[in-house]
N, C-alpha and C positions, 0 to 999 in steps of 0.2 A: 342657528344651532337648534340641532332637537330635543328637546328637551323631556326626560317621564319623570313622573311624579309618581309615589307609588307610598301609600300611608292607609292606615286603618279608616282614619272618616275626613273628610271633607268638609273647610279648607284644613282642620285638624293645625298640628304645628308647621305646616308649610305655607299654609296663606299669605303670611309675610312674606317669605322667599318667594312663592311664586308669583305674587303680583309684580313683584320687581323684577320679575324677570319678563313675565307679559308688557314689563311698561318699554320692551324691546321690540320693532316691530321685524326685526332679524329671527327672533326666535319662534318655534313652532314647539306649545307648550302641550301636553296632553297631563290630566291629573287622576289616577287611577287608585279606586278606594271600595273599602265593601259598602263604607254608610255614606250618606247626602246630605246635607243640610238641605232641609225645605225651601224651595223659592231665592236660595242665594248664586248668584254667579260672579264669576271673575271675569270681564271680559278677557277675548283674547285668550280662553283656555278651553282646550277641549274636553269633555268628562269620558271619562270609563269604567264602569261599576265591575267591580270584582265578585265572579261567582262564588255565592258562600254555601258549602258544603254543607247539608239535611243530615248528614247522620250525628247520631247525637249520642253519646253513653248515656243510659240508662239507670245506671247504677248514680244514683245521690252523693256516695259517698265523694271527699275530694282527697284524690291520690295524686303524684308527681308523675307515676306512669300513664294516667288517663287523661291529664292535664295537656301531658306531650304528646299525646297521641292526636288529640285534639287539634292541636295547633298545629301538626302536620297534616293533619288530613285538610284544615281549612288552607294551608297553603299550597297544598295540591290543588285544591280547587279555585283558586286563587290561579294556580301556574298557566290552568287550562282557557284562561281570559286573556292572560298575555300572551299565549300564543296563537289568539285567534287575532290581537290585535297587528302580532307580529305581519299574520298570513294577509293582513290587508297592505303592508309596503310601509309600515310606519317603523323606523330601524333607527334607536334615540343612540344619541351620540354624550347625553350623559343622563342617570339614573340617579333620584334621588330621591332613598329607600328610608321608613321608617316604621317598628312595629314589630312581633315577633310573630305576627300574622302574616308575613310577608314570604313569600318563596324565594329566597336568597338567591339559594343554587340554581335554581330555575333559570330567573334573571337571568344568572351569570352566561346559563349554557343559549338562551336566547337569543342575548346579545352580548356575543364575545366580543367584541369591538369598544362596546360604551364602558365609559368611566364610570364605574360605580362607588355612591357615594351612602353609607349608611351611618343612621344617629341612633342613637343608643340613650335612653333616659338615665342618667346617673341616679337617679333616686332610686331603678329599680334594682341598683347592687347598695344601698345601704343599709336596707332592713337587718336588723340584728335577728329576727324569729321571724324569716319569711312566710309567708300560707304556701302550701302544697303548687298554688296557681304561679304562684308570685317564682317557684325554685324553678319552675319548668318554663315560666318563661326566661328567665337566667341562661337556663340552657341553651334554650332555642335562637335566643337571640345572639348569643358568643359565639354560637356555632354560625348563624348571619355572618357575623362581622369577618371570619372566616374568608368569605368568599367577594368581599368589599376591595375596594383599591383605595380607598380614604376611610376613617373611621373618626367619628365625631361623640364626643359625651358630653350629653345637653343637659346644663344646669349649674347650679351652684357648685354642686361638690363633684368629687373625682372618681366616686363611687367604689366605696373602701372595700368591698367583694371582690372589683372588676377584676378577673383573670388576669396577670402582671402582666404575662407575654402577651396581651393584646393591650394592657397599656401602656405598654412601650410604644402602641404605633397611632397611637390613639389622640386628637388632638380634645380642645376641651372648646363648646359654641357657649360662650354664656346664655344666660336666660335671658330672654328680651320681650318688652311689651310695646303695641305700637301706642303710644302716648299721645297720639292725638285724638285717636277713637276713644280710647278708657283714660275720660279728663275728667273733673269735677264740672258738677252742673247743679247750679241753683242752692235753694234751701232744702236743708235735709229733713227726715224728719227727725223730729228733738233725742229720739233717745228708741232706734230700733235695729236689733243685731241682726246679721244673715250670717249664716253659716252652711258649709258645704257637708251636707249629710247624707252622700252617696259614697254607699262601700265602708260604711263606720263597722267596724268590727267590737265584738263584745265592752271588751273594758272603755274604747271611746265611747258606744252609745253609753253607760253609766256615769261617767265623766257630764257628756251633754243634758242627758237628764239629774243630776243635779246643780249643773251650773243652772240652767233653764227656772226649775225648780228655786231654786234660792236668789236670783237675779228678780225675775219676776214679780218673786211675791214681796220682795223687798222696793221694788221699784214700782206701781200701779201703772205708770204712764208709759210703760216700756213695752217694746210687742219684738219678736222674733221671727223671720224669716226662712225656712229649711229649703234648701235648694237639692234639687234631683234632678235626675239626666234624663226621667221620663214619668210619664203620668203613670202607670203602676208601680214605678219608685214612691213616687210621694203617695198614692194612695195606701200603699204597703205603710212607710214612716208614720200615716198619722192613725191607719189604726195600732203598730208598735208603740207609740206615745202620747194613746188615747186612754192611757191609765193615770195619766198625771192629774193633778185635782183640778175642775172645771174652769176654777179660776183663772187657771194657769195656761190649760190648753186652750181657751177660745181665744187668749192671744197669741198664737201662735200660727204663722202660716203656712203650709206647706205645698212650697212652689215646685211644679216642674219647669224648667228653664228649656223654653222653645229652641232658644238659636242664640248667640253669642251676644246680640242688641239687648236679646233679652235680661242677658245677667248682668250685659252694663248696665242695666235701668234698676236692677236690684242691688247693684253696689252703688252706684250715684244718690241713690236714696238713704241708703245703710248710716249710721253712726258708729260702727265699729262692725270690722267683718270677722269669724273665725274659720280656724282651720284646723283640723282634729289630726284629719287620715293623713296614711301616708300613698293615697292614690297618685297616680302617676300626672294627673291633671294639676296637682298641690302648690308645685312653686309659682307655675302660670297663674294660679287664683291669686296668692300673696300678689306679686307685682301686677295683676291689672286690679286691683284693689287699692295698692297705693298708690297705683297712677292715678286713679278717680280720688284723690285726696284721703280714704277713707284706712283709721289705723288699721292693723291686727294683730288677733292674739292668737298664736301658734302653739296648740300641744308639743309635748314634749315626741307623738309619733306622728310628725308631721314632717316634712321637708323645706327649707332648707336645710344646712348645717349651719348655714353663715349667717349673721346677723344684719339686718338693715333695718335704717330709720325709721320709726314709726311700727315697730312690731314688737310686740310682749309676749316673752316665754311664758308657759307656766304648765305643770306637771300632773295634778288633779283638777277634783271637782272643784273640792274644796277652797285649792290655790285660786283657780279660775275663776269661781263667783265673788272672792275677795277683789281680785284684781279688776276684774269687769267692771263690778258695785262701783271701785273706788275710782275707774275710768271714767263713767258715767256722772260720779257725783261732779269732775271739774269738766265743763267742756270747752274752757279757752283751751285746756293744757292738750282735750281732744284736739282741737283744734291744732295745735301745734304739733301736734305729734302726725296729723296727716300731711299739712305743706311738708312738715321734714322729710316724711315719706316720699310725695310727689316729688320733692325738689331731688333728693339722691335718684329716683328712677330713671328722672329726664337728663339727667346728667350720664349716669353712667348703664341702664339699661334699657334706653328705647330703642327704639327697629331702624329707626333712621340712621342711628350710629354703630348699631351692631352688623345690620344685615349687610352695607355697602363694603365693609371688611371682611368680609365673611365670604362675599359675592367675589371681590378680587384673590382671594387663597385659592378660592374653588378654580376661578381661572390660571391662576398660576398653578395649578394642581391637571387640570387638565392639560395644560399647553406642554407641560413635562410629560405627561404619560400620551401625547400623540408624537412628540419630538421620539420617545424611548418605543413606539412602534414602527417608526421611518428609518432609524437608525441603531437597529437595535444592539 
């Protein structure tokens, strides 16, 4: 079978699915994306970089119409890569689309033949006060699903925005982590947070700068971790929180996270990890966090909706540095509160028990929609 892969970055949330599918020697996989991961491959897949469109609004300000305009111009130029992939003889017999960067329609008119299969992040219909970015990709991406033959909502929730008449058709992929790669490992260190500080918007950055703040200076032997998706991320972050008093910042780290190894090494180290945003990457951090045994504390603008072992709500700064302090002061109970984590993960969210269920729908999904073009 032929199989395209078609997502924002590489292996992004398909890496699990596609290695399973590569672990086929029946299948001819290709994975098609704008970003790379550095020096990573999948055997048995082929790569295809999607042309990212140069123009750029100039204008600073962030509107829902310049948002969308955005996103369609990059998936025009996006379309014009699969069609050169097409013109080489490569004609997938299923597609499976993720991202609102993605040329849907394009796709479709491409390849009329293939099963198209698109996923849909639930978290990004729950925002109660979405940003300007966050409404136009809403749009863009409903108007995707559109032109899908399967439609999938990845995550915990059911995404309380989601346009009805498309969740009527809509099935739900739970969230899954591959729990053998993000395991626990070794000795930790005694008492050091990491927390995901890419795309904190106003009220969480003041939220983390007083947790930070009052955890800290309460605690001397404590250090903090800030994780970013790239070296001008964190160079940005630590001059925004190069105002906190000396004491405070020089224990403070701010990490850019290389590549996915990477951020296992800074959760396997972590004693408690947090989670502010409600970035689209949010729930995947929770669960490969509790898979490496390690608890978390989740803002109240965070995702998921649902609760699971080994994670603490909390609402403010305030709440948050009480609750941390009083985390840190027992660490059997840390302790316990990560096995309980890990043990719900492996039970009910790892990739080996998600994705093999998941793999056989899709083939029952196709095997009907080739039967209903033979016999129509």
């Amino acid at each position: 079978m032929r199989i395209l892969f078609c997502s924002e970055s590489f292996p992004g949330r398909f890496g699990p699915l596609a290695s399973c599918y590569a672990s086929f020697s029946c299948n001819q996989i290709l994975f098609a994306s704008y970003f790379d991961r550095k020096n990573f491959i999948i055997p048995s897949i082929q790569r295809v970089i999607l042309r990212r469109s140069s123009k750029h609004t100039q204008n600073s300000e962030s509107s829902m119409p310049r948002e969308c305009r955005e996103l369609l111009t990059r998936s025009c130029a996006a379309a014009e890569s699969l069609r050169i992939l097409k013109d080489t003889g490569f004609l997938p017999d299923l597609v499976l689309a993720s991202g609102s960067g993605m040329p849907m329609f394009s796709i479709r008119e491409l390849f009329p033949q293939a099963f198209l299969v698109y996923y849909i992040d639930s978290v990004l219909f729950d925002a109660e006060q979405p940003s300007a970015k966050m409404q136009a990709m809403r749009l863009v991406e409903a108007g995707n699903a559109a032109f899908c033959d399967a439609l999938f909502l990845c995550g915990a929730s059911a995404g309380r925005t989601f346009p009805p008449v498309l969740r009527k058709q809509a099935e739900i992929l739970p969230a899954f982590v591959d729990t053998v790669f993000f395991a626990p490992s070794g000795e930790r260190h005694p008492e050091c947070i990491s927390i995901d500080a890419d795309a904190l918007d106003e009220r969480d950055e003041n939220i983390l700068r007083h947790l930070l703040e009052s955890v800290l200076d309460a605690r001397p032997q404590c250090m903090a971790v800030l994780t970013f998706r790239s070296a001008d991320a964190a160079e940005c972050g630590c001059r925004r929180f190069s105002t906190l008093p000396p004491t405070i910042f020089r224990r403070i780290l701010f990490h850019a996270v290389r590549n996915i190894s990477d951020f296992r090494n800074v959760l396997q180290n972590s004693t408690v990890h947090i989670c502010l945003s409600n970035a689209r990457n949010a729930e995947n951090a929770i669960l490969q966090a509790l898979s490496c045994g390690v608890p978390v504390m989740q803002g109240d603008n965070a995702p998921p909706r649902r609760m699971y072992p080994g994670v603490l709500h909390f609402q403010s700064g305030e709440d948050g540095a009480s609750l941390l302090s009083a985390w840190l002061a027992q660490p059997e109970k840390l302790r316990s509160q990560g096995s309980s984590g890990r043990l719900h993960v492996e039970r009910w969210c790892s990739a080996d028990s998600v994705l093999p269920s998941h793999m056989a729908k899709l083939q029952r999904m196709l095997k009907s929609h080739l039967s209903g073009m033979l016999f129509p």
